[in-house]
C-alpha positions in Angstrom: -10.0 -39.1 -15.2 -12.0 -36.1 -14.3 -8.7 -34.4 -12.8 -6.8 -35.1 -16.1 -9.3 -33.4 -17.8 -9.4 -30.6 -15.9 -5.4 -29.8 -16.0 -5.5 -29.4 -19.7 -8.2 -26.9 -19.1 -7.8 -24.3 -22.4 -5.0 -21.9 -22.0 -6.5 -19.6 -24.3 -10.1 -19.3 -22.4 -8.5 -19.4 -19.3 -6.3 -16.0 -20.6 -9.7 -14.7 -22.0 -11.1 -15.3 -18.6 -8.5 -13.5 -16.5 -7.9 -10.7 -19.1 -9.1 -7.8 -16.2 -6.4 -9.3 -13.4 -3.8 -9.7 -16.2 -4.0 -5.8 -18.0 -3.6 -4.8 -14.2 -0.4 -5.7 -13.5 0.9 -5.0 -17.4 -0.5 -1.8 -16.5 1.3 -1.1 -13.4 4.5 -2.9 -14.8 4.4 -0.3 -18.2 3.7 2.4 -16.1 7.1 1.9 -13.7 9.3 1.2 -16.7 7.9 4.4 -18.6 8.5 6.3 -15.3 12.1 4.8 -15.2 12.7 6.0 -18.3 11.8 9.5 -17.6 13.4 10.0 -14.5 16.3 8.0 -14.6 15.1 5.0 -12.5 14.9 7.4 -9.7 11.1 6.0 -9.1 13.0 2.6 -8.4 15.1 3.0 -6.1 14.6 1.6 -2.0 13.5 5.5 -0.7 10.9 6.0 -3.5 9.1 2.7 -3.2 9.4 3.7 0.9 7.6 6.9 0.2 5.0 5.4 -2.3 3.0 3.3 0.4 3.6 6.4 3.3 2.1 9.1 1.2 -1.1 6.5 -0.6 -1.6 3.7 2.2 -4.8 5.6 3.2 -6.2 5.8 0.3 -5.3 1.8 -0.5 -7.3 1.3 2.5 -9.7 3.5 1.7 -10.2 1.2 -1.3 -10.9 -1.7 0.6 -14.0 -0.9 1.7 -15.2 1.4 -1.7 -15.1 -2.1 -3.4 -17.4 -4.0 -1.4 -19.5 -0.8 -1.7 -19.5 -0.2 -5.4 -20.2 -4.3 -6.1 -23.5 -4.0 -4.0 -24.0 -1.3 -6.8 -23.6 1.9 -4.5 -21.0 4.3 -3.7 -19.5 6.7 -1.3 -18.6 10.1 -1.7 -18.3 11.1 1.8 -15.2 9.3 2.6 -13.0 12.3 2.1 -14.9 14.4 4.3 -15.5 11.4 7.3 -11.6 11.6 7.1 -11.3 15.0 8.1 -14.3 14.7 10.8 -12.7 11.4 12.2 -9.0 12.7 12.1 -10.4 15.9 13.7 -11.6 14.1 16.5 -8.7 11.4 16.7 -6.4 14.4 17.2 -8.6 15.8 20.1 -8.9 12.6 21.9 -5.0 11.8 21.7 -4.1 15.5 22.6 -6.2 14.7 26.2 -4.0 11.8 27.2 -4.9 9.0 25.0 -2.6 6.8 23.4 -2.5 5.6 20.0 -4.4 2.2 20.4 -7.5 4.1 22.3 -7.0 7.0 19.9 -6.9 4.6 16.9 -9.8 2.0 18.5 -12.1 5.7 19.0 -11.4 6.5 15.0 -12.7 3.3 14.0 -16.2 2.8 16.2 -16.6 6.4 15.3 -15.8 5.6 11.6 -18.5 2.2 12.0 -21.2 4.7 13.7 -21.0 7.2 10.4 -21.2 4.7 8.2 -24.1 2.8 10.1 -26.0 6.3 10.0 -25.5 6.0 5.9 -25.9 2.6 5.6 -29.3 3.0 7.0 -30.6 5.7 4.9 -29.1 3.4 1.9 -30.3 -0.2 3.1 -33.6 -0.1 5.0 -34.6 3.9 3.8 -34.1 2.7 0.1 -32.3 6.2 -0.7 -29.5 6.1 -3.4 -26.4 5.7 -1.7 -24.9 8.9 -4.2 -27.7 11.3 -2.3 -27.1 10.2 1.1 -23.2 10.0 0.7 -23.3 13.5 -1.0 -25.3 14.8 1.8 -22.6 13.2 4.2 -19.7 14.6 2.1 -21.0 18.3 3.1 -22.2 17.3 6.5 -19.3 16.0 7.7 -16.8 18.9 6.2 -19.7 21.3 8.2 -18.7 19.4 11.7 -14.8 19.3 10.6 -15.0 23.1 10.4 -17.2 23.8 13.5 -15.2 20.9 15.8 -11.5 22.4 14.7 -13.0 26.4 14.5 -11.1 26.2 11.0 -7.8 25.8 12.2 -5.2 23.3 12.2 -5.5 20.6 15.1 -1.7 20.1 16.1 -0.4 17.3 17.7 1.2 17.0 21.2 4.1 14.6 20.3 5.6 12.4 17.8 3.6 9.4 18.8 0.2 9.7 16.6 2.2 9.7 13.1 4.0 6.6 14.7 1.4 4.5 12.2 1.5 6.8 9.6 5.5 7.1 8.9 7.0 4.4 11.9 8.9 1.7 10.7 8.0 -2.0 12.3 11.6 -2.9 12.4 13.1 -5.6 15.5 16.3 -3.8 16.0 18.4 -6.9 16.2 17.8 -7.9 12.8 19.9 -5.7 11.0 22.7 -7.0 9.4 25.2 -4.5 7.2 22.5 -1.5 6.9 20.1 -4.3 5.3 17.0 -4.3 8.0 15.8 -8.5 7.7 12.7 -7.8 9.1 11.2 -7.1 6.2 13.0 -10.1 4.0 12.1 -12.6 6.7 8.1 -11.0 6.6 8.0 -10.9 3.0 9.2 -14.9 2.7 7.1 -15.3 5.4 3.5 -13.9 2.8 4.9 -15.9 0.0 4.9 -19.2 2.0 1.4 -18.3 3.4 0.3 -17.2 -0.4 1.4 -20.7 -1.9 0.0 -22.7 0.7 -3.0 -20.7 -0.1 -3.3 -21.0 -3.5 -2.1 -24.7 -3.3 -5.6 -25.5 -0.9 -7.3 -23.6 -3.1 -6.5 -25.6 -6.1 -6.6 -28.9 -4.6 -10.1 -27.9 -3.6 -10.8 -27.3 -7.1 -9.7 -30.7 -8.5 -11.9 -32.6 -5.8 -14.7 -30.5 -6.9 -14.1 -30.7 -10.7 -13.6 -27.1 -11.5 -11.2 -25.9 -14.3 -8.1 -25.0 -13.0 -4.9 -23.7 -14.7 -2.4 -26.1 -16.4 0.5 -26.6 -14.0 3.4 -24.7 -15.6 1.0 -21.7 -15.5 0.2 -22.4 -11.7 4.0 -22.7 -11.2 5.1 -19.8 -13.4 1.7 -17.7 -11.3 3.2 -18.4 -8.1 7.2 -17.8 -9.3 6.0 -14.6 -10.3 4.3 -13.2 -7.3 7.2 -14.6 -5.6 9.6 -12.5 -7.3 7.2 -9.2 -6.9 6.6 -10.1 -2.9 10.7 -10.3 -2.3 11.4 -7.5 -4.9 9.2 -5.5 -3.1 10.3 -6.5 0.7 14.0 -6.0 -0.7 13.5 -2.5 -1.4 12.0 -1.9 2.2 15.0 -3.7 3.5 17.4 -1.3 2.1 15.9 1.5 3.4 14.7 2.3 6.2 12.9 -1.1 6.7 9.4 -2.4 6.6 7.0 0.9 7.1 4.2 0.3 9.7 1.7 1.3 7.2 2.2 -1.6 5.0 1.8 -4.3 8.1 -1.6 -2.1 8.8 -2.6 -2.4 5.0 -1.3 -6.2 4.7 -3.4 -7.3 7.7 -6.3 -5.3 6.3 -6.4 -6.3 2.7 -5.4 -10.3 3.8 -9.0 -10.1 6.7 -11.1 -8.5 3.8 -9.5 -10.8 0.6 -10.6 -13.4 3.3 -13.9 -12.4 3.9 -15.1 -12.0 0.2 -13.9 -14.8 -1.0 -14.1 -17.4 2.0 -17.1 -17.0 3.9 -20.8 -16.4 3.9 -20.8 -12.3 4.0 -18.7 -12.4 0.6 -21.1 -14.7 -0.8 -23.9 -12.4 -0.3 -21.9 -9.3 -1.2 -21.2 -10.8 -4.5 -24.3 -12.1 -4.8 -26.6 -8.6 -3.9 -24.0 -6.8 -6.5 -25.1 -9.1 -9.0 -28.9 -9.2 -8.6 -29.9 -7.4 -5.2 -33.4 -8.6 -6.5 -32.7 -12.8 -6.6 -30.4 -12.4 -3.7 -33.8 -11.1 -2.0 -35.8 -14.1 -3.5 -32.8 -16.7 -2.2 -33.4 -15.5 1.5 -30.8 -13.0 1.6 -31.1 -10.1 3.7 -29.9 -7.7 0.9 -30.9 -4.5 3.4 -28.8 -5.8 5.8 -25.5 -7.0 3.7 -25.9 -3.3 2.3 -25.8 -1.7 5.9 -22.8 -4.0 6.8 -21.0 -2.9 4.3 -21.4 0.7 5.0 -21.1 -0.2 8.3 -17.3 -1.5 7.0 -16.9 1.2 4.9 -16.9 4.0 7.8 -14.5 1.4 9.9 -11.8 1.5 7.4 -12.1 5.7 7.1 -11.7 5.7 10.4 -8.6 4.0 10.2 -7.4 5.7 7.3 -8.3 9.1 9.3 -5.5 8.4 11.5 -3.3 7.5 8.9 -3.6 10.5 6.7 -3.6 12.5 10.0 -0.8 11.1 11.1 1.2 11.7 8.0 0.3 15.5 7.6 1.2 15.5 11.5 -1.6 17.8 12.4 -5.7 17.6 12.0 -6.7 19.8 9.0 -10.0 21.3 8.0 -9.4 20.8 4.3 -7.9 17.0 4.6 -9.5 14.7 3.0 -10.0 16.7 -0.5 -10.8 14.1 -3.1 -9.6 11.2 -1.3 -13.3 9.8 -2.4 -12.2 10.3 -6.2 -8.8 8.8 -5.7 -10.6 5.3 -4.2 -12.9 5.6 -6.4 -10.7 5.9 -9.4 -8.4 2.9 -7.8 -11.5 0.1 -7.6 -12.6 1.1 -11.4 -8.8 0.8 -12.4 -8.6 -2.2 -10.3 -11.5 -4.4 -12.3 -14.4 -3.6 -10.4 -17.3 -3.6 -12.8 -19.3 -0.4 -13.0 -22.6 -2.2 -12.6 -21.8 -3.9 -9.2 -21.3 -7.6 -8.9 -17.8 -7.7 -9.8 -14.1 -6.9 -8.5 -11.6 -8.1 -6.1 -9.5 -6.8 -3.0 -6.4 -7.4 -4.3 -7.1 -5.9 -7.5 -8.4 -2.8 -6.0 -4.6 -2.2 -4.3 -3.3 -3.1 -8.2 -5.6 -0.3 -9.0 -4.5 2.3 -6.3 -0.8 1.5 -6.8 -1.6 2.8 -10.5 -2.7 5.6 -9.6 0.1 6.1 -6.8 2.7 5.4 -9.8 1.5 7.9 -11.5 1.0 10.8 -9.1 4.5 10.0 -7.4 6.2 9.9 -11.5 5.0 12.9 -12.3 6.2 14.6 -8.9 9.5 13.1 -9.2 9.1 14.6 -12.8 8.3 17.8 -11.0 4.8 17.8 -13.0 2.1 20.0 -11.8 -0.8 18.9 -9.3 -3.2 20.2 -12.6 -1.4 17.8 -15.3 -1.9 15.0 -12.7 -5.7 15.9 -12.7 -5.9 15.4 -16.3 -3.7 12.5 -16.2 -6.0 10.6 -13.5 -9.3 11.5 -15.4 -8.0 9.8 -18.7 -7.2 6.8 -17.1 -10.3 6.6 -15.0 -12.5 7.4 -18.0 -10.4 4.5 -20.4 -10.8 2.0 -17.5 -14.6 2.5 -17.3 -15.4 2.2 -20.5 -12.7 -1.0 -21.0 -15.4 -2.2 -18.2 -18.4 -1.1 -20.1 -17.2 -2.6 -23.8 -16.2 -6.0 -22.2 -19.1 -6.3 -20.8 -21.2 -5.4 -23.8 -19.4 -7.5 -26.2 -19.8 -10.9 -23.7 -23.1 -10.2 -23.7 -23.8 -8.7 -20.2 -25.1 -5.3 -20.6 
């Protein structure tokens, strides 16, 4: 009886409920249509949607872990500059010999061991996480310049922007210029999302939650379906299924995991939303907090090489505003100014935004300034969307 009840949970609640996943993707879905409009579908086609996820996948990943930071209520300015530092270093270590695994594995425990330094200052020397990551924004641009003598770090070979601008193609399936690697992955993430979401509600109904009416479930999952194979289409057509977006799939399906499936998430969520009662339920909130930094440096390292990779050389300057653009994509993407709230997945919906609109107005030959002005608007609407909604349901 229970489960009836449940299925004809309201329709309209369940809308009011959802409202900040839902004005994502109508935001992302206007967006592309005003930008087809504009430049004559050209932001549509196979190449451009190749291009999209080359030039931004760092800075998707670099959103990753600024979500789990700003819902324990801090943040990270220093990411842009640990970019530089790390890529610095990652280019020095592959120039001696390396290859891209150790150079890539190096990035990464370097990337853990700056954002362990932070995360203690933050966690257990109870400094606001803007001073110490502002202090590590100029630090680390201090080391980039004295480790690369400001000058560009150039690579040896082809081999380090292999992850940056490769393509994970199997030769053999290629059929008439269409590369199937990339239909037969994308099927592949649709069957594992519906299984997904099928556990997930079943788990619901033994437990009596509300859940959605099954046409909207359906109509969810047909959706998402079409997006996933639209999107693995256009890869196919191309050149095939970029490397970059089997790093970024792996990393955002591990951390969409780990926040909303086991303990760590819990107690993320739950030091966002009241570090204090976390504290008073026998939480270690100073050490979730260092984790999390901890996690945030992993991922800069990774995105290091990335972004290195893609420019093909180790640059002093790299890494300018990449903080503001991950920032820009978790506040886009939901997260709640106040900590406590947001989601991995809509943190990409947020970045891919922002990547819509930098790559529309390139294509419409826009310049960098107009994109500047363009960016702050949005970012400055989608904070105070967060701000009012939370006001009017009573929450701050």
């Amino acid at each position: 009886m229970s489960v009836v009840t449940v299925q004809k949970a309201d329709v309209g609640s369940l809308v009011k409920n959802n409202i900040r996943n839902y004005s994502m993707f109508i935001m992302l879905a206007l967006i592309m249509i005003v930008f087809a409009f504009l430049t004559g579908g050209t932001n549509l086609n196979s190449r451009n949607f190749t291009n999209i996820f080359i030039q931004y996948g760092y800075v998707l990943i670099l959103a990753v872990g600024m979500v789990q930071v700003i819902i324990v209520g801090g943040i990270d300015l220093s990411v842009g500059s640990v970019c530089a530092f790390v890529g610095a270093i990652s280019a020095m270590v592959y120039n001696a010999g390396a290859g891209l695994l150790v150079t890539l594995l190096v990035a990464i425990v370097v990337g853990v061991a700056i954002g362990a330094f932070q995360g203690f200052w933050s966690s257990y020397l109870r400094m606001p996480s803007f001073i110490v990551t502002l202090a590590g924004m100029l630090l680390f641009r201090g080391l980039t310049y004295l480790i690369t003598n400001v000058n560009p770090i150039s690579l040896k070979d082809d081999g380090y922007k292999q992850l940056a601008s490769g393509m994970a193609d199997i030769s053999s399936l290629q059929v008439g210029g269409v590369h199937l690697t990339a239909i037969i992955l994308g099927l592949v993430v649709f069957a594992i999302f519906v299984i997904t979401e099928m556990i997930g509600r079943r788990r619901k109904i033994q437990n009596n939650f509300e859940i959605t009416p099954m046409p909207f479930f359906i109509g969810k999952l047909l959706v998402i379906g079409v997006l996933i194979l639209a999107l693995a289409q256009r890869f196919a057509t191309y050149r095939g299924l970029p490397t970059v977006v089997v790093v970024l799939g792996i990393t955002v399906l591990v951390f969409h995991f780990m926040m909303m499936n086991t303990v760590l998430g819990r107690y993320i969520y739950a030091v966002g939303g009241n570090a204090r009662s976390a504290k008073l339920s026998g939480i270690n909130s100073e050490l979730v907090v260092f984790l999390v930094f901890c996690i945030m440096g992993g991922l800069s390292g990774l995105a290091a090489v990335i972004s290195t990779g893609y420019m093909n050389s180790a640059l002093p300057q790299a890494g300018n505003l990449f903080e503001m653009d991950a920032i820009a994509a978790c506040y886009i993407g939901g997260v709640s100014a106040s900590g406590g709230i947001g989601t991995v997945v809509g943190v990409i919906i947020g970045g891919l935004v922002m990547s819509a609109i930098n790559n529309g107005m390139s294509l419409m030959n826009l310049g960098q300034h107009w994109q500047y002005v363009v960016k702050a608007l949005i970012l400055l609407l989608a904070v105070f969307y967060d701000v009012y909604t939370r006001r009017k349901s009573g929450l701050g």
